[in-house]
KERO-736882 format. One record per atom (N, C-alpha, C): residue in three letters; residue number from 1; atom name; x, y, z. Coordinates in Angstrom, 3 decimals. Atoms other than C-alpha are relative to their C-alpha. Example, Ala and Ser with C-alpha at 12.3 -4.5 7.8 and 13.67 -1.06 7.14 Angstrom:
<sites>
(site Ala, 1, N, (0.890, -1.190, 0.000))
(site Ala, 1, CA, (12.300, -4.500, 7.800))
(site Ala, 1, C, (0.900, 1.200, 0.000))
(site Ser, 2, N, (-0.820, -1.190, -0.060))
(site Ser, 2, CA, (13.670, -1.060, 7.140))
(site Ser, 2, C, (-0.770, 1.090, 0.730))
</sites>
This chain:
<sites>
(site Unk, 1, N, (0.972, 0.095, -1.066))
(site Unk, 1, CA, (77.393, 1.711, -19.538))
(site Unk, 1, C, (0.268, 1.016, 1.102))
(site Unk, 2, N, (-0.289, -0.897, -1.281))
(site Unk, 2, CA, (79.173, 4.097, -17.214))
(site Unk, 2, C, (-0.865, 1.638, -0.496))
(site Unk, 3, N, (1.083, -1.385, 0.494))
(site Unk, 3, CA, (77.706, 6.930, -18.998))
(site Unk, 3, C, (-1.696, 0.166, 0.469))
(site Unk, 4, N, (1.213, -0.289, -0.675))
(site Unk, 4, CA, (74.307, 6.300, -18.699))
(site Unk, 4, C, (-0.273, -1.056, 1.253))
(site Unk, 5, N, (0.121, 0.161, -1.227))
(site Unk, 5, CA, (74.659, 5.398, -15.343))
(site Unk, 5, C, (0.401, 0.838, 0.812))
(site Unk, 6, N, (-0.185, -1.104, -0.571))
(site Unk, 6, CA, (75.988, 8.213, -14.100))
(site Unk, 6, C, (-1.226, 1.356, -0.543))
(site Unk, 7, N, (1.473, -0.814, 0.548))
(site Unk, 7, CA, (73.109, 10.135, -16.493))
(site Unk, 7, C, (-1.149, -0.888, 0.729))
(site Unk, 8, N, (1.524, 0.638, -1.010))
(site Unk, 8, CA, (70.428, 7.870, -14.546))
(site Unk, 8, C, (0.760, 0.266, 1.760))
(site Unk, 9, N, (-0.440, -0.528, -1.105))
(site Unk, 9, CA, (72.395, 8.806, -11.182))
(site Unk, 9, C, (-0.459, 1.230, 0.360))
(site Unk, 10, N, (-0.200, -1.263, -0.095))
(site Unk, 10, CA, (72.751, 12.302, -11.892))
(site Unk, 10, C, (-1.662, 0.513, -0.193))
(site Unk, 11, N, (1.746, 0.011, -0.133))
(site Unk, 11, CA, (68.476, 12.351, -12.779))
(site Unk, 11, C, (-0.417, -0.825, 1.187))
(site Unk, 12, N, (0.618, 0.195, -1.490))
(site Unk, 12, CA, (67.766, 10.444, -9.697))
(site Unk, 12, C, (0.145, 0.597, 1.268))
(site Unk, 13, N, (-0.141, -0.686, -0.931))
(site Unk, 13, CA, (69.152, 12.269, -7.791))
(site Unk, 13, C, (-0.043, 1.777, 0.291))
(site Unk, 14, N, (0.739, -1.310, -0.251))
(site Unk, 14, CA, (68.102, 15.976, -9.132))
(site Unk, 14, C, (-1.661, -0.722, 0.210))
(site Unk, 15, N, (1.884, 0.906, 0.069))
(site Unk, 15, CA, (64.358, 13.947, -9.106))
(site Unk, 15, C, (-0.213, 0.072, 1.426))
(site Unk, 16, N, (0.041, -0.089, -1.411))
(site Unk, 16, CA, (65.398, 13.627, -5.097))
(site Unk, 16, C, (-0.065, 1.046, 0.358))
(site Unk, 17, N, (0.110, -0.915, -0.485))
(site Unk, 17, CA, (65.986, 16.638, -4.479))
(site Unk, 17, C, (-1.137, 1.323, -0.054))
(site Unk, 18, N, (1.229, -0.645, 0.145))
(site Unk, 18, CA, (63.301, 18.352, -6.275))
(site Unk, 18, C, (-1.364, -0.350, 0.725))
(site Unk, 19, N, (0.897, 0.580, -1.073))
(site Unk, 19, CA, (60.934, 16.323, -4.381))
(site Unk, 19, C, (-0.287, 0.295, 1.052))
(site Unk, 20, N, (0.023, -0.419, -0.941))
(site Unk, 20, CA, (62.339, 17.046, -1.392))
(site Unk, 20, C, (-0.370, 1.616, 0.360))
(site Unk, 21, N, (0.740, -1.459, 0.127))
(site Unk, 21, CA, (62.066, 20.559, -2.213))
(site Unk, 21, C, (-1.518, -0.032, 0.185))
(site Unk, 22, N, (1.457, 0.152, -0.073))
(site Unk, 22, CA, (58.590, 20.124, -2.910))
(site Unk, 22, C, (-0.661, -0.277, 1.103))
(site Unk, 23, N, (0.384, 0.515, -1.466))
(site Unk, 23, CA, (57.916, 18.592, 0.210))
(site Unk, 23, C, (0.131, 0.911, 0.703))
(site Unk, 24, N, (-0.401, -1.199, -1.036))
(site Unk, 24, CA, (59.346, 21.054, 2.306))
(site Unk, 24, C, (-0.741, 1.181, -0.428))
(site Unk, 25, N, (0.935, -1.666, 0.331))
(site Unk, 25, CA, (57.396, 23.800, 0.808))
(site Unk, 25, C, (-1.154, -0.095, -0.120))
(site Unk, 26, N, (1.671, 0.235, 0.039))
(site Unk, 26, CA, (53.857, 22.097, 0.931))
(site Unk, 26, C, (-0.300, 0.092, -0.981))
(site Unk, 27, N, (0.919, 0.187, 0.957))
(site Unk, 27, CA, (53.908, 21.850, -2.714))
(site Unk, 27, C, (-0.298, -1.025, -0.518))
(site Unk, 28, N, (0.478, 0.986, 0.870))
(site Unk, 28, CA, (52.044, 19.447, -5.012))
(site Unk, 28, C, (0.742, -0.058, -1.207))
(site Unk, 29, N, (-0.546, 0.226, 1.053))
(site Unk, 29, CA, (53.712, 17.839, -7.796))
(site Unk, 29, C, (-0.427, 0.714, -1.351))
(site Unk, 30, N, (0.444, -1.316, 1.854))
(site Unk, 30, CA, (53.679, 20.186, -11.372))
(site Unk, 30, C, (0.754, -0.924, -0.468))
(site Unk, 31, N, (-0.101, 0.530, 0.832))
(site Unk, 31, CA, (54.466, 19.724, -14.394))
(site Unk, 31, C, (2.352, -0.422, -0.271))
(site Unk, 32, N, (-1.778, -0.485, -0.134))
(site Unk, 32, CA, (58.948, 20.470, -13.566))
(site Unk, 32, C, (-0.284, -1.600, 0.894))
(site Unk, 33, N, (-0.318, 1.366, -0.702))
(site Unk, 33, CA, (58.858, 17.378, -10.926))
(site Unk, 33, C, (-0.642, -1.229, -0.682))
(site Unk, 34, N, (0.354, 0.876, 0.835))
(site Unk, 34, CA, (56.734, 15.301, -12.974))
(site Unk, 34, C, (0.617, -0.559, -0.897))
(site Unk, 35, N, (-0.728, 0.011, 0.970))
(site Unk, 35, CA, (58.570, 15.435, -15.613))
(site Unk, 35, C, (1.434, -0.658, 0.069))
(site Unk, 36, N, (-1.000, 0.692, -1.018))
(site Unk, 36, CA, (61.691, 15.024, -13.512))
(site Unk, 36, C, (-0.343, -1.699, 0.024))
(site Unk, 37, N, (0.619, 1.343, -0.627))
(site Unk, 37, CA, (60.055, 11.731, -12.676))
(site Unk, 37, C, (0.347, -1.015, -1.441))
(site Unk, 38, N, (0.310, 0.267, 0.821))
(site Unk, 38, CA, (59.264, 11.076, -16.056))
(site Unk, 38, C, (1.747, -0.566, -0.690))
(site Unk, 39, N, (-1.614, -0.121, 0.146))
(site Unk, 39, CA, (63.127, 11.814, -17.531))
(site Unk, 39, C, (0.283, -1.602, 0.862))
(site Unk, 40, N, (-0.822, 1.324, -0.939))
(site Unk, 40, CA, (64.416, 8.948, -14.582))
(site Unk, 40, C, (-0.517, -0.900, -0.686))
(site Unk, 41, N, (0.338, 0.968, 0.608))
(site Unk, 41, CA, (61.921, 6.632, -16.132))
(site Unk, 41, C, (0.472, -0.471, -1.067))
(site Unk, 42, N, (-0.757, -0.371, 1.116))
(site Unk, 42, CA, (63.315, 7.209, -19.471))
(site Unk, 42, C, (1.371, -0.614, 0.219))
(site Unk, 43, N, (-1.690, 0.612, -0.005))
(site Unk, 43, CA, (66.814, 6.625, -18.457))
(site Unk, 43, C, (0.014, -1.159, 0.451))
(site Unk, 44, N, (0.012, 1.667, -0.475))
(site Unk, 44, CA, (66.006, 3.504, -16.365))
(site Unk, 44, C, (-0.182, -0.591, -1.499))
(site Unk, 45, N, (0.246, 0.555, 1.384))
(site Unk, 45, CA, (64.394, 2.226, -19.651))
(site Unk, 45, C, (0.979, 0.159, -0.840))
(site Unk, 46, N, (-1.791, -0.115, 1.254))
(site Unk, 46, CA, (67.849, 3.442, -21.697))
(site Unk, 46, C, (0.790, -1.075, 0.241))
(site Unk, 47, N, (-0.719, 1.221, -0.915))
(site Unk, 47, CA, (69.620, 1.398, -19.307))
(site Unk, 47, C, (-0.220, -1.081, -0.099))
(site Unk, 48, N, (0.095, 1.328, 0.113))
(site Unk, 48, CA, (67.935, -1.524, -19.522))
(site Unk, 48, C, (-0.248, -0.957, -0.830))
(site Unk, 49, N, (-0.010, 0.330, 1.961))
(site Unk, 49, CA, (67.675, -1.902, -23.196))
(site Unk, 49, C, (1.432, 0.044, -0.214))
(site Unk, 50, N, (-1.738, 0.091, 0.561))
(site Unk, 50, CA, (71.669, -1.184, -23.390))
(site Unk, 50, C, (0.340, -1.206, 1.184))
(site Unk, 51, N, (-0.656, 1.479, -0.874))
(site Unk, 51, CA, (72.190, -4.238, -20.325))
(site Unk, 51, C, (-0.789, -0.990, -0.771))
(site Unk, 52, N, (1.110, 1.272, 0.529))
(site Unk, 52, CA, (69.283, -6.199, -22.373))
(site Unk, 52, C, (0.841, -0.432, -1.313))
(site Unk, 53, N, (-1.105, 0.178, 1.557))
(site Unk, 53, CA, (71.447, -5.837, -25.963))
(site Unk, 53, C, (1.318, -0.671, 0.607))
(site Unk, 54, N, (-1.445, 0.802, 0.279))
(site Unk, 54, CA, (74.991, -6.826, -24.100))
(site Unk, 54, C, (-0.406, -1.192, 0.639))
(site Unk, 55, N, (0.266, 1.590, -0.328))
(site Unk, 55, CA, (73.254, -9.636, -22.280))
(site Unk, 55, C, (-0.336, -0.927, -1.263))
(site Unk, 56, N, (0.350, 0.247, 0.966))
(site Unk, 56, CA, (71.931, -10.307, -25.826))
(site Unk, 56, C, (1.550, -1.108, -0.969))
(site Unk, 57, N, (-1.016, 0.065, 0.670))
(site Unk, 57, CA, (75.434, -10.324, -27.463))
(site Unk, 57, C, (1.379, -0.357, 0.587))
(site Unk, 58, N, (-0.800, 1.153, -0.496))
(site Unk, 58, CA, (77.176, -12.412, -25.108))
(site Unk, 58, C, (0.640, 0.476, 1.603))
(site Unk, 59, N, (-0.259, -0.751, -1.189))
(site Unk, 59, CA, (78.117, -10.419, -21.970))
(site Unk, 59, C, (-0.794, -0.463, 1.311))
(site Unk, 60, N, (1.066, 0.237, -0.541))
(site Unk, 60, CA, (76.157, -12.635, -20.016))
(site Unk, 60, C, (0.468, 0.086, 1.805))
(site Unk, 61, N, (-0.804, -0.114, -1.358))
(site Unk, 61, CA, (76.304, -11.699, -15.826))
(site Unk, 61, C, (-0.508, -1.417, 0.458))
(site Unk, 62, N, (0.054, 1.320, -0.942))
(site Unk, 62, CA, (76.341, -13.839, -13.547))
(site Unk, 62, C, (-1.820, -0.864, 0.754))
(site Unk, 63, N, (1.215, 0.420, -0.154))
(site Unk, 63, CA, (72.847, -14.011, -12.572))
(site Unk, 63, C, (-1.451, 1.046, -0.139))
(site Unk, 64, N, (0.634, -0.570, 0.955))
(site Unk, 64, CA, (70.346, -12.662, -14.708))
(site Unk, 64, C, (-1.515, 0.794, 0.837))
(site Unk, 65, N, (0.659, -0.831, -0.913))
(site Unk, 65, CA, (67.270, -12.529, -12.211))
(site Unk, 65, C, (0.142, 1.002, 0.792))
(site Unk, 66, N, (-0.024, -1.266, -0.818))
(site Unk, 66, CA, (68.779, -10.471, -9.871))
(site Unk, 66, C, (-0.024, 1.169, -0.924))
(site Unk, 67, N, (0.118, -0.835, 0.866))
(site Unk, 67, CA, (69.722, -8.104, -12.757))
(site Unk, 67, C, (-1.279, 0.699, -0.364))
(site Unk, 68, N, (0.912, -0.611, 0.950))
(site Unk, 68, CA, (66.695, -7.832, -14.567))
(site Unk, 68, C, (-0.983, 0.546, 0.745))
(site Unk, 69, N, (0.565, -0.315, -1.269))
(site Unk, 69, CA, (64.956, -7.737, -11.041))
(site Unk, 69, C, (0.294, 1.709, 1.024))
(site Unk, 70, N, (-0.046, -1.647, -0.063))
(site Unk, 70, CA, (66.893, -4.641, -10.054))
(site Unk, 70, C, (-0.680, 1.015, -0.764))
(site Unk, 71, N, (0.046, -0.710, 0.971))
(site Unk, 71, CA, (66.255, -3.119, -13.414))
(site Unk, 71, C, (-1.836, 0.790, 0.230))
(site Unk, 72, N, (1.532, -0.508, -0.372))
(site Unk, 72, CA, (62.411, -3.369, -12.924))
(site Unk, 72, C, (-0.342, 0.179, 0.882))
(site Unk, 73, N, (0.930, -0.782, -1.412))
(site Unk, 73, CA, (61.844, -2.719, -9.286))
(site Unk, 73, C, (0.481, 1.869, -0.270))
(site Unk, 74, N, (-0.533, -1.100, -0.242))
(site Unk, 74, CA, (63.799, 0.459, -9.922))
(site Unk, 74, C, (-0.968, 0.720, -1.159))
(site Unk, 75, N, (1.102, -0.631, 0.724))
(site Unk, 75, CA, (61.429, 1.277, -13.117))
(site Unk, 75, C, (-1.187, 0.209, 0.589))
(site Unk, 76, N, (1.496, -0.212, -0.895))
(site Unk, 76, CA, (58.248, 0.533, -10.968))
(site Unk, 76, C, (0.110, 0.955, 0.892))
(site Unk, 77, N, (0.061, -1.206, -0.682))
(site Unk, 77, CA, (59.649, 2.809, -8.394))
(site Unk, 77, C, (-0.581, 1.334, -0.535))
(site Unk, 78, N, (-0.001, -1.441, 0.757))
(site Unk, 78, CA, (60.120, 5.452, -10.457))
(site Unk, 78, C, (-1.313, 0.580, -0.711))
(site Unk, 79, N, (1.465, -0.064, 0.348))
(site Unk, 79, CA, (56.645, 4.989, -12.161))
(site Unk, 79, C, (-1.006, 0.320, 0.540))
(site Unk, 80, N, (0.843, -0.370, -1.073))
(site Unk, 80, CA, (54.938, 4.445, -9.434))
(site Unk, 80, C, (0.066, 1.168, 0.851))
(site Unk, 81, N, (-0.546, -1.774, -0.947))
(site Unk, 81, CA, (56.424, 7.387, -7.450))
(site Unk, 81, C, (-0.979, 1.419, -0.804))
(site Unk, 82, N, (0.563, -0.858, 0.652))
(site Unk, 82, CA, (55.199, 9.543, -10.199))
(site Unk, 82, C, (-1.441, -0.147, -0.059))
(site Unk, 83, N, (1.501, 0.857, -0.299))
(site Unk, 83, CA, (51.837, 7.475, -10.486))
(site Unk, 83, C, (-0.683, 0.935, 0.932))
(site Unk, 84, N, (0.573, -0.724, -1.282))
(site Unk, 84, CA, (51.229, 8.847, -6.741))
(site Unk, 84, C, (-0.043, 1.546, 0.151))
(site Unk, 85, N, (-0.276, -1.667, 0.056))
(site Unk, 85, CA, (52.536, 12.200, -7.095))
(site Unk, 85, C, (-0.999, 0.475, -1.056))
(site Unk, 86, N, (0.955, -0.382, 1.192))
(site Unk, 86, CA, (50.134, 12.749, -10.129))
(site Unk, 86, C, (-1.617, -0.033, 0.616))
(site Unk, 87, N, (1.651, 0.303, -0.776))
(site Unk, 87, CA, (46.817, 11.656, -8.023))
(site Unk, 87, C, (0.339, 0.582, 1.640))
(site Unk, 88, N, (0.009, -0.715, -1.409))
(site Unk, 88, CA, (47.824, 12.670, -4.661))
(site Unk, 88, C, (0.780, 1.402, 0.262))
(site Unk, 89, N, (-0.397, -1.442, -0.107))
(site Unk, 89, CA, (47.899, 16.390, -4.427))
(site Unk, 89, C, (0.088, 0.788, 1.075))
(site Unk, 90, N, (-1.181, -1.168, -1.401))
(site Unk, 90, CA, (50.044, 17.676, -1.435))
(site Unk, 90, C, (1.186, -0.446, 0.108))
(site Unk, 91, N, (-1.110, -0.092, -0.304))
(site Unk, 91, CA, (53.043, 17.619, -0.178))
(site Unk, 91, C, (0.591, -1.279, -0.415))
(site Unk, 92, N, (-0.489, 1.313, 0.020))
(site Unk, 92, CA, (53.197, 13.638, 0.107))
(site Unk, 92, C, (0.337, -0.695, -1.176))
(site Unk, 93, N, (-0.462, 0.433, 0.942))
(site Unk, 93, CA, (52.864, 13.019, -3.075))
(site Unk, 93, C, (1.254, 0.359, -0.276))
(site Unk, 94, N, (-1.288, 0.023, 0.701))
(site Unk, 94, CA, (56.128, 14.747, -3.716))
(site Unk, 94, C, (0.773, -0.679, 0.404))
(site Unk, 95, N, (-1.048, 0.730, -0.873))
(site Unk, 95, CA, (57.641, 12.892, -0.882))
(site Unk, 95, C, (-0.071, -1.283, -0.898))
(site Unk, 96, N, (-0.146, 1.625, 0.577))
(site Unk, 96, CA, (56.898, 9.757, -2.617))
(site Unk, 96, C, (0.626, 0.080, -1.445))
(site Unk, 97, N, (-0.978, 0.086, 1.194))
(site Unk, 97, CA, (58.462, 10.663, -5.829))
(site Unk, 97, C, (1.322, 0.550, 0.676))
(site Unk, 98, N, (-1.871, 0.171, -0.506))
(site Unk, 98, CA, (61.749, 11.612, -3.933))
(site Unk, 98, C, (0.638, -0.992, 0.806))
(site Unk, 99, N, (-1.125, 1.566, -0.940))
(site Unk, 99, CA, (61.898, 8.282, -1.751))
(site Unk, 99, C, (0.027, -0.762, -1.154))
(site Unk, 100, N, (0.034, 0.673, 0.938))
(site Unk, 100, CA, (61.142, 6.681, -5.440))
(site Unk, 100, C, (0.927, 0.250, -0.364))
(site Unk, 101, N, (-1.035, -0.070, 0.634))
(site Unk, 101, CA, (63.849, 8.140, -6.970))
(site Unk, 101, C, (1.561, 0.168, 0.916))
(site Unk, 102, N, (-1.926, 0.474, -0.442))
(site Unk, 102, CA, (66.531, 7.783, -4.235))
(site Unk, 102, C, (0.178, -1.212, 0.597))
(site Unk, 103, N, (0.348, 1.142, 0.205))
(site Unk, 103, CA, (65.239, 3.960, -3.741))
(site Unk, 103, C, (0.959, -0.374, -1.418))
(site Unk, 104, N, (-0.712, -0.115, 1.171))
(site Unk, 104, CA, (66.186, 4.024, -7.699))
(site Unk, 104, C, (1.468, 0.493, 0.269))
(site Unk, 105, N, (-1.596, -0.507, -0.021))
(site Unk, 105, CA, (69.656, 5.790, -6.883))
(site Unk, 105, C, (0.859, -0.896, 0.750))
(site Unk, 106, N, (-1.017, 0.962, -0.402))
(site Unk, 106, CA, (70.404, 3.122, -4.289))
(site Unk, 106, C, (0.367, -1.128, -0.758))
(site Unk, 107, N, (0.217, 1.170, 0.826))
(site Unk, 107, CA, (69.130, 0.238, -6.691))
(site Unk, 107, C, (1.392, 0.362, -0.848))
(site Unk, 108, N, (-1.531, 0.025, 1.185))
(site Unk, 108, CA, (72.146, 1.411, -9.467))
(site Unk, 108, C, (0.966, 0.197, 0.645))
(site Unk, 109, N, (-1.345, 0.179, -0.913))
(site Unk, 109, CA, (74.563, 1.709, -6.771))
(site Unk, 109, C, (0.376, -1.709, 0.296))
(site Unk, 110, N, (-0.184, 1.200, 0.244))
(site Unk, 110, CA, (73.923, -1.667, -6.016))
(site Unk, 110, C, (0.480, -0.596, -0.920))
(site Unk, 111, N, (-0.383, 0.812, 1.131))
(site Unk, 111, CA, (74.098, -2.715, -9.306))
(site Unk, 111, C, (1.717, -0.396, -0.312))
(site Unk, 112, N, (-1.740, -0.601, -0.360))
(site Unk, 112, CA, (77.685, -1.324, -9.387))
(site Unk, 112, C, (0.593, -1.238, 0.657))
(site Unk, 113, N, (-0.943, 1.228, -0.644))
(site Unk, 113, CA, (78.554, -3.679, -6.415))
(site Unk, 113, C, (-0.248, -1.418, -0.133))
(site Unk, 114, N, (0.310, 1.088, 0.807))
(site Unk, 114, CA, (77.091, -6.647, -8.027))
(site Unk, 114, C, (0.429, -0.687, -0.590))
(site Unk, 115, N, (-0.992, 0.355, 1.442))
(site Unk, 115, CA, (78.725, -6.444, -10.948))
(site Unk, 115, C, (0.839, 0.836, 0.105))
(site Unk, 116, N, (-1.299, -0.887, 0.405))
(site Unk, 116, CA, (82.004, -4.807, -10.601))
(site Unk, 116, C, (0.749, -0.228, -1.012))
(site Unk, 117, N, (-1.348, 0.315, 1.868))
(site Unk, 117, CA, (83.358, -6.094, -13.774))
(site Unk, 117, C, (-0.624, 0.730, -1.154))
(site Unk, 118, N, (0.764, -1.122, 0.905))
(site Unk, 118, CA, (81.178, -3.023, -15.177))
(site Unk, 118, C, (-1.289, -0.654, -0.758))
(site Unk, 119, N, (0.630, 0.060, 0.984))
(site Unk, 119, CA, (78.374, -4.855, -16.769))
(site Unk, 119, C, (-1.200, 1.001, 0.812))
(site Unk, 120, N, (0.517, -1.060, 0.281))
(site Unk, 120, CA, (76.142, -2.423, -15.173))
(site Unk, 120, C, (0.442, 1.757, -0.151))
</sites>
């Protein structure tokens, strides 16, 4: 799990910065930040199919809502972020896919202090 959590880290947080880029330069989301966007989604979803299998196979945490509750606000972010950035064409949209994806970067930090006995 530390792996792709540091690979969903390490994409949320180029996803932030490209954003922010974007922002700062008055551009509209393309097909490089989109994509970006896209990728984070992807890894959230990796992630939460490999915590969904060890909750499966006995690894069970301590309390499952919060878990699964992180898992999907941090997918909706990330969705939605992109969602907006895809229909709203200026700057803002990019802003909103870089507060989505460093929203998402705090969410798996959390997770971390949650569960420090590594199950995320």
């Amino acid at each position: 799990m530390t792996v792709l959590s540091i690979v969903v880290a390490a994409l949320g947080g180029v996803t932030a910065l490209l954003g922010i880029y974007y922002a700062l330069r008055a551009l509209n989301a393309d097909l490089v930040l989109l994509g970006a966007c896209a990728l984070l989604a992807v890894g959230w979803v990796v992630l939460g199919l490999a915590l969904g299998l060890r909750d499966l196979a006995g690894g069970i945490p301590p309390d499952r809502v919060t878990l699964y509750g992180y898992l999907l606000t941090a997918l909706l972010m990330t969705v939605g972020g992109g969602w907006v950035g895809l229909f709203e064409r200026s700057r803002w949209g990019s802003l909103v896919i870089a507060i989505g994806a460093l929203v998402s970067v705090v969410l798996l930090m959390r997770l971390h202090q949650i569960w420090p006995g590594g199950f995320a």
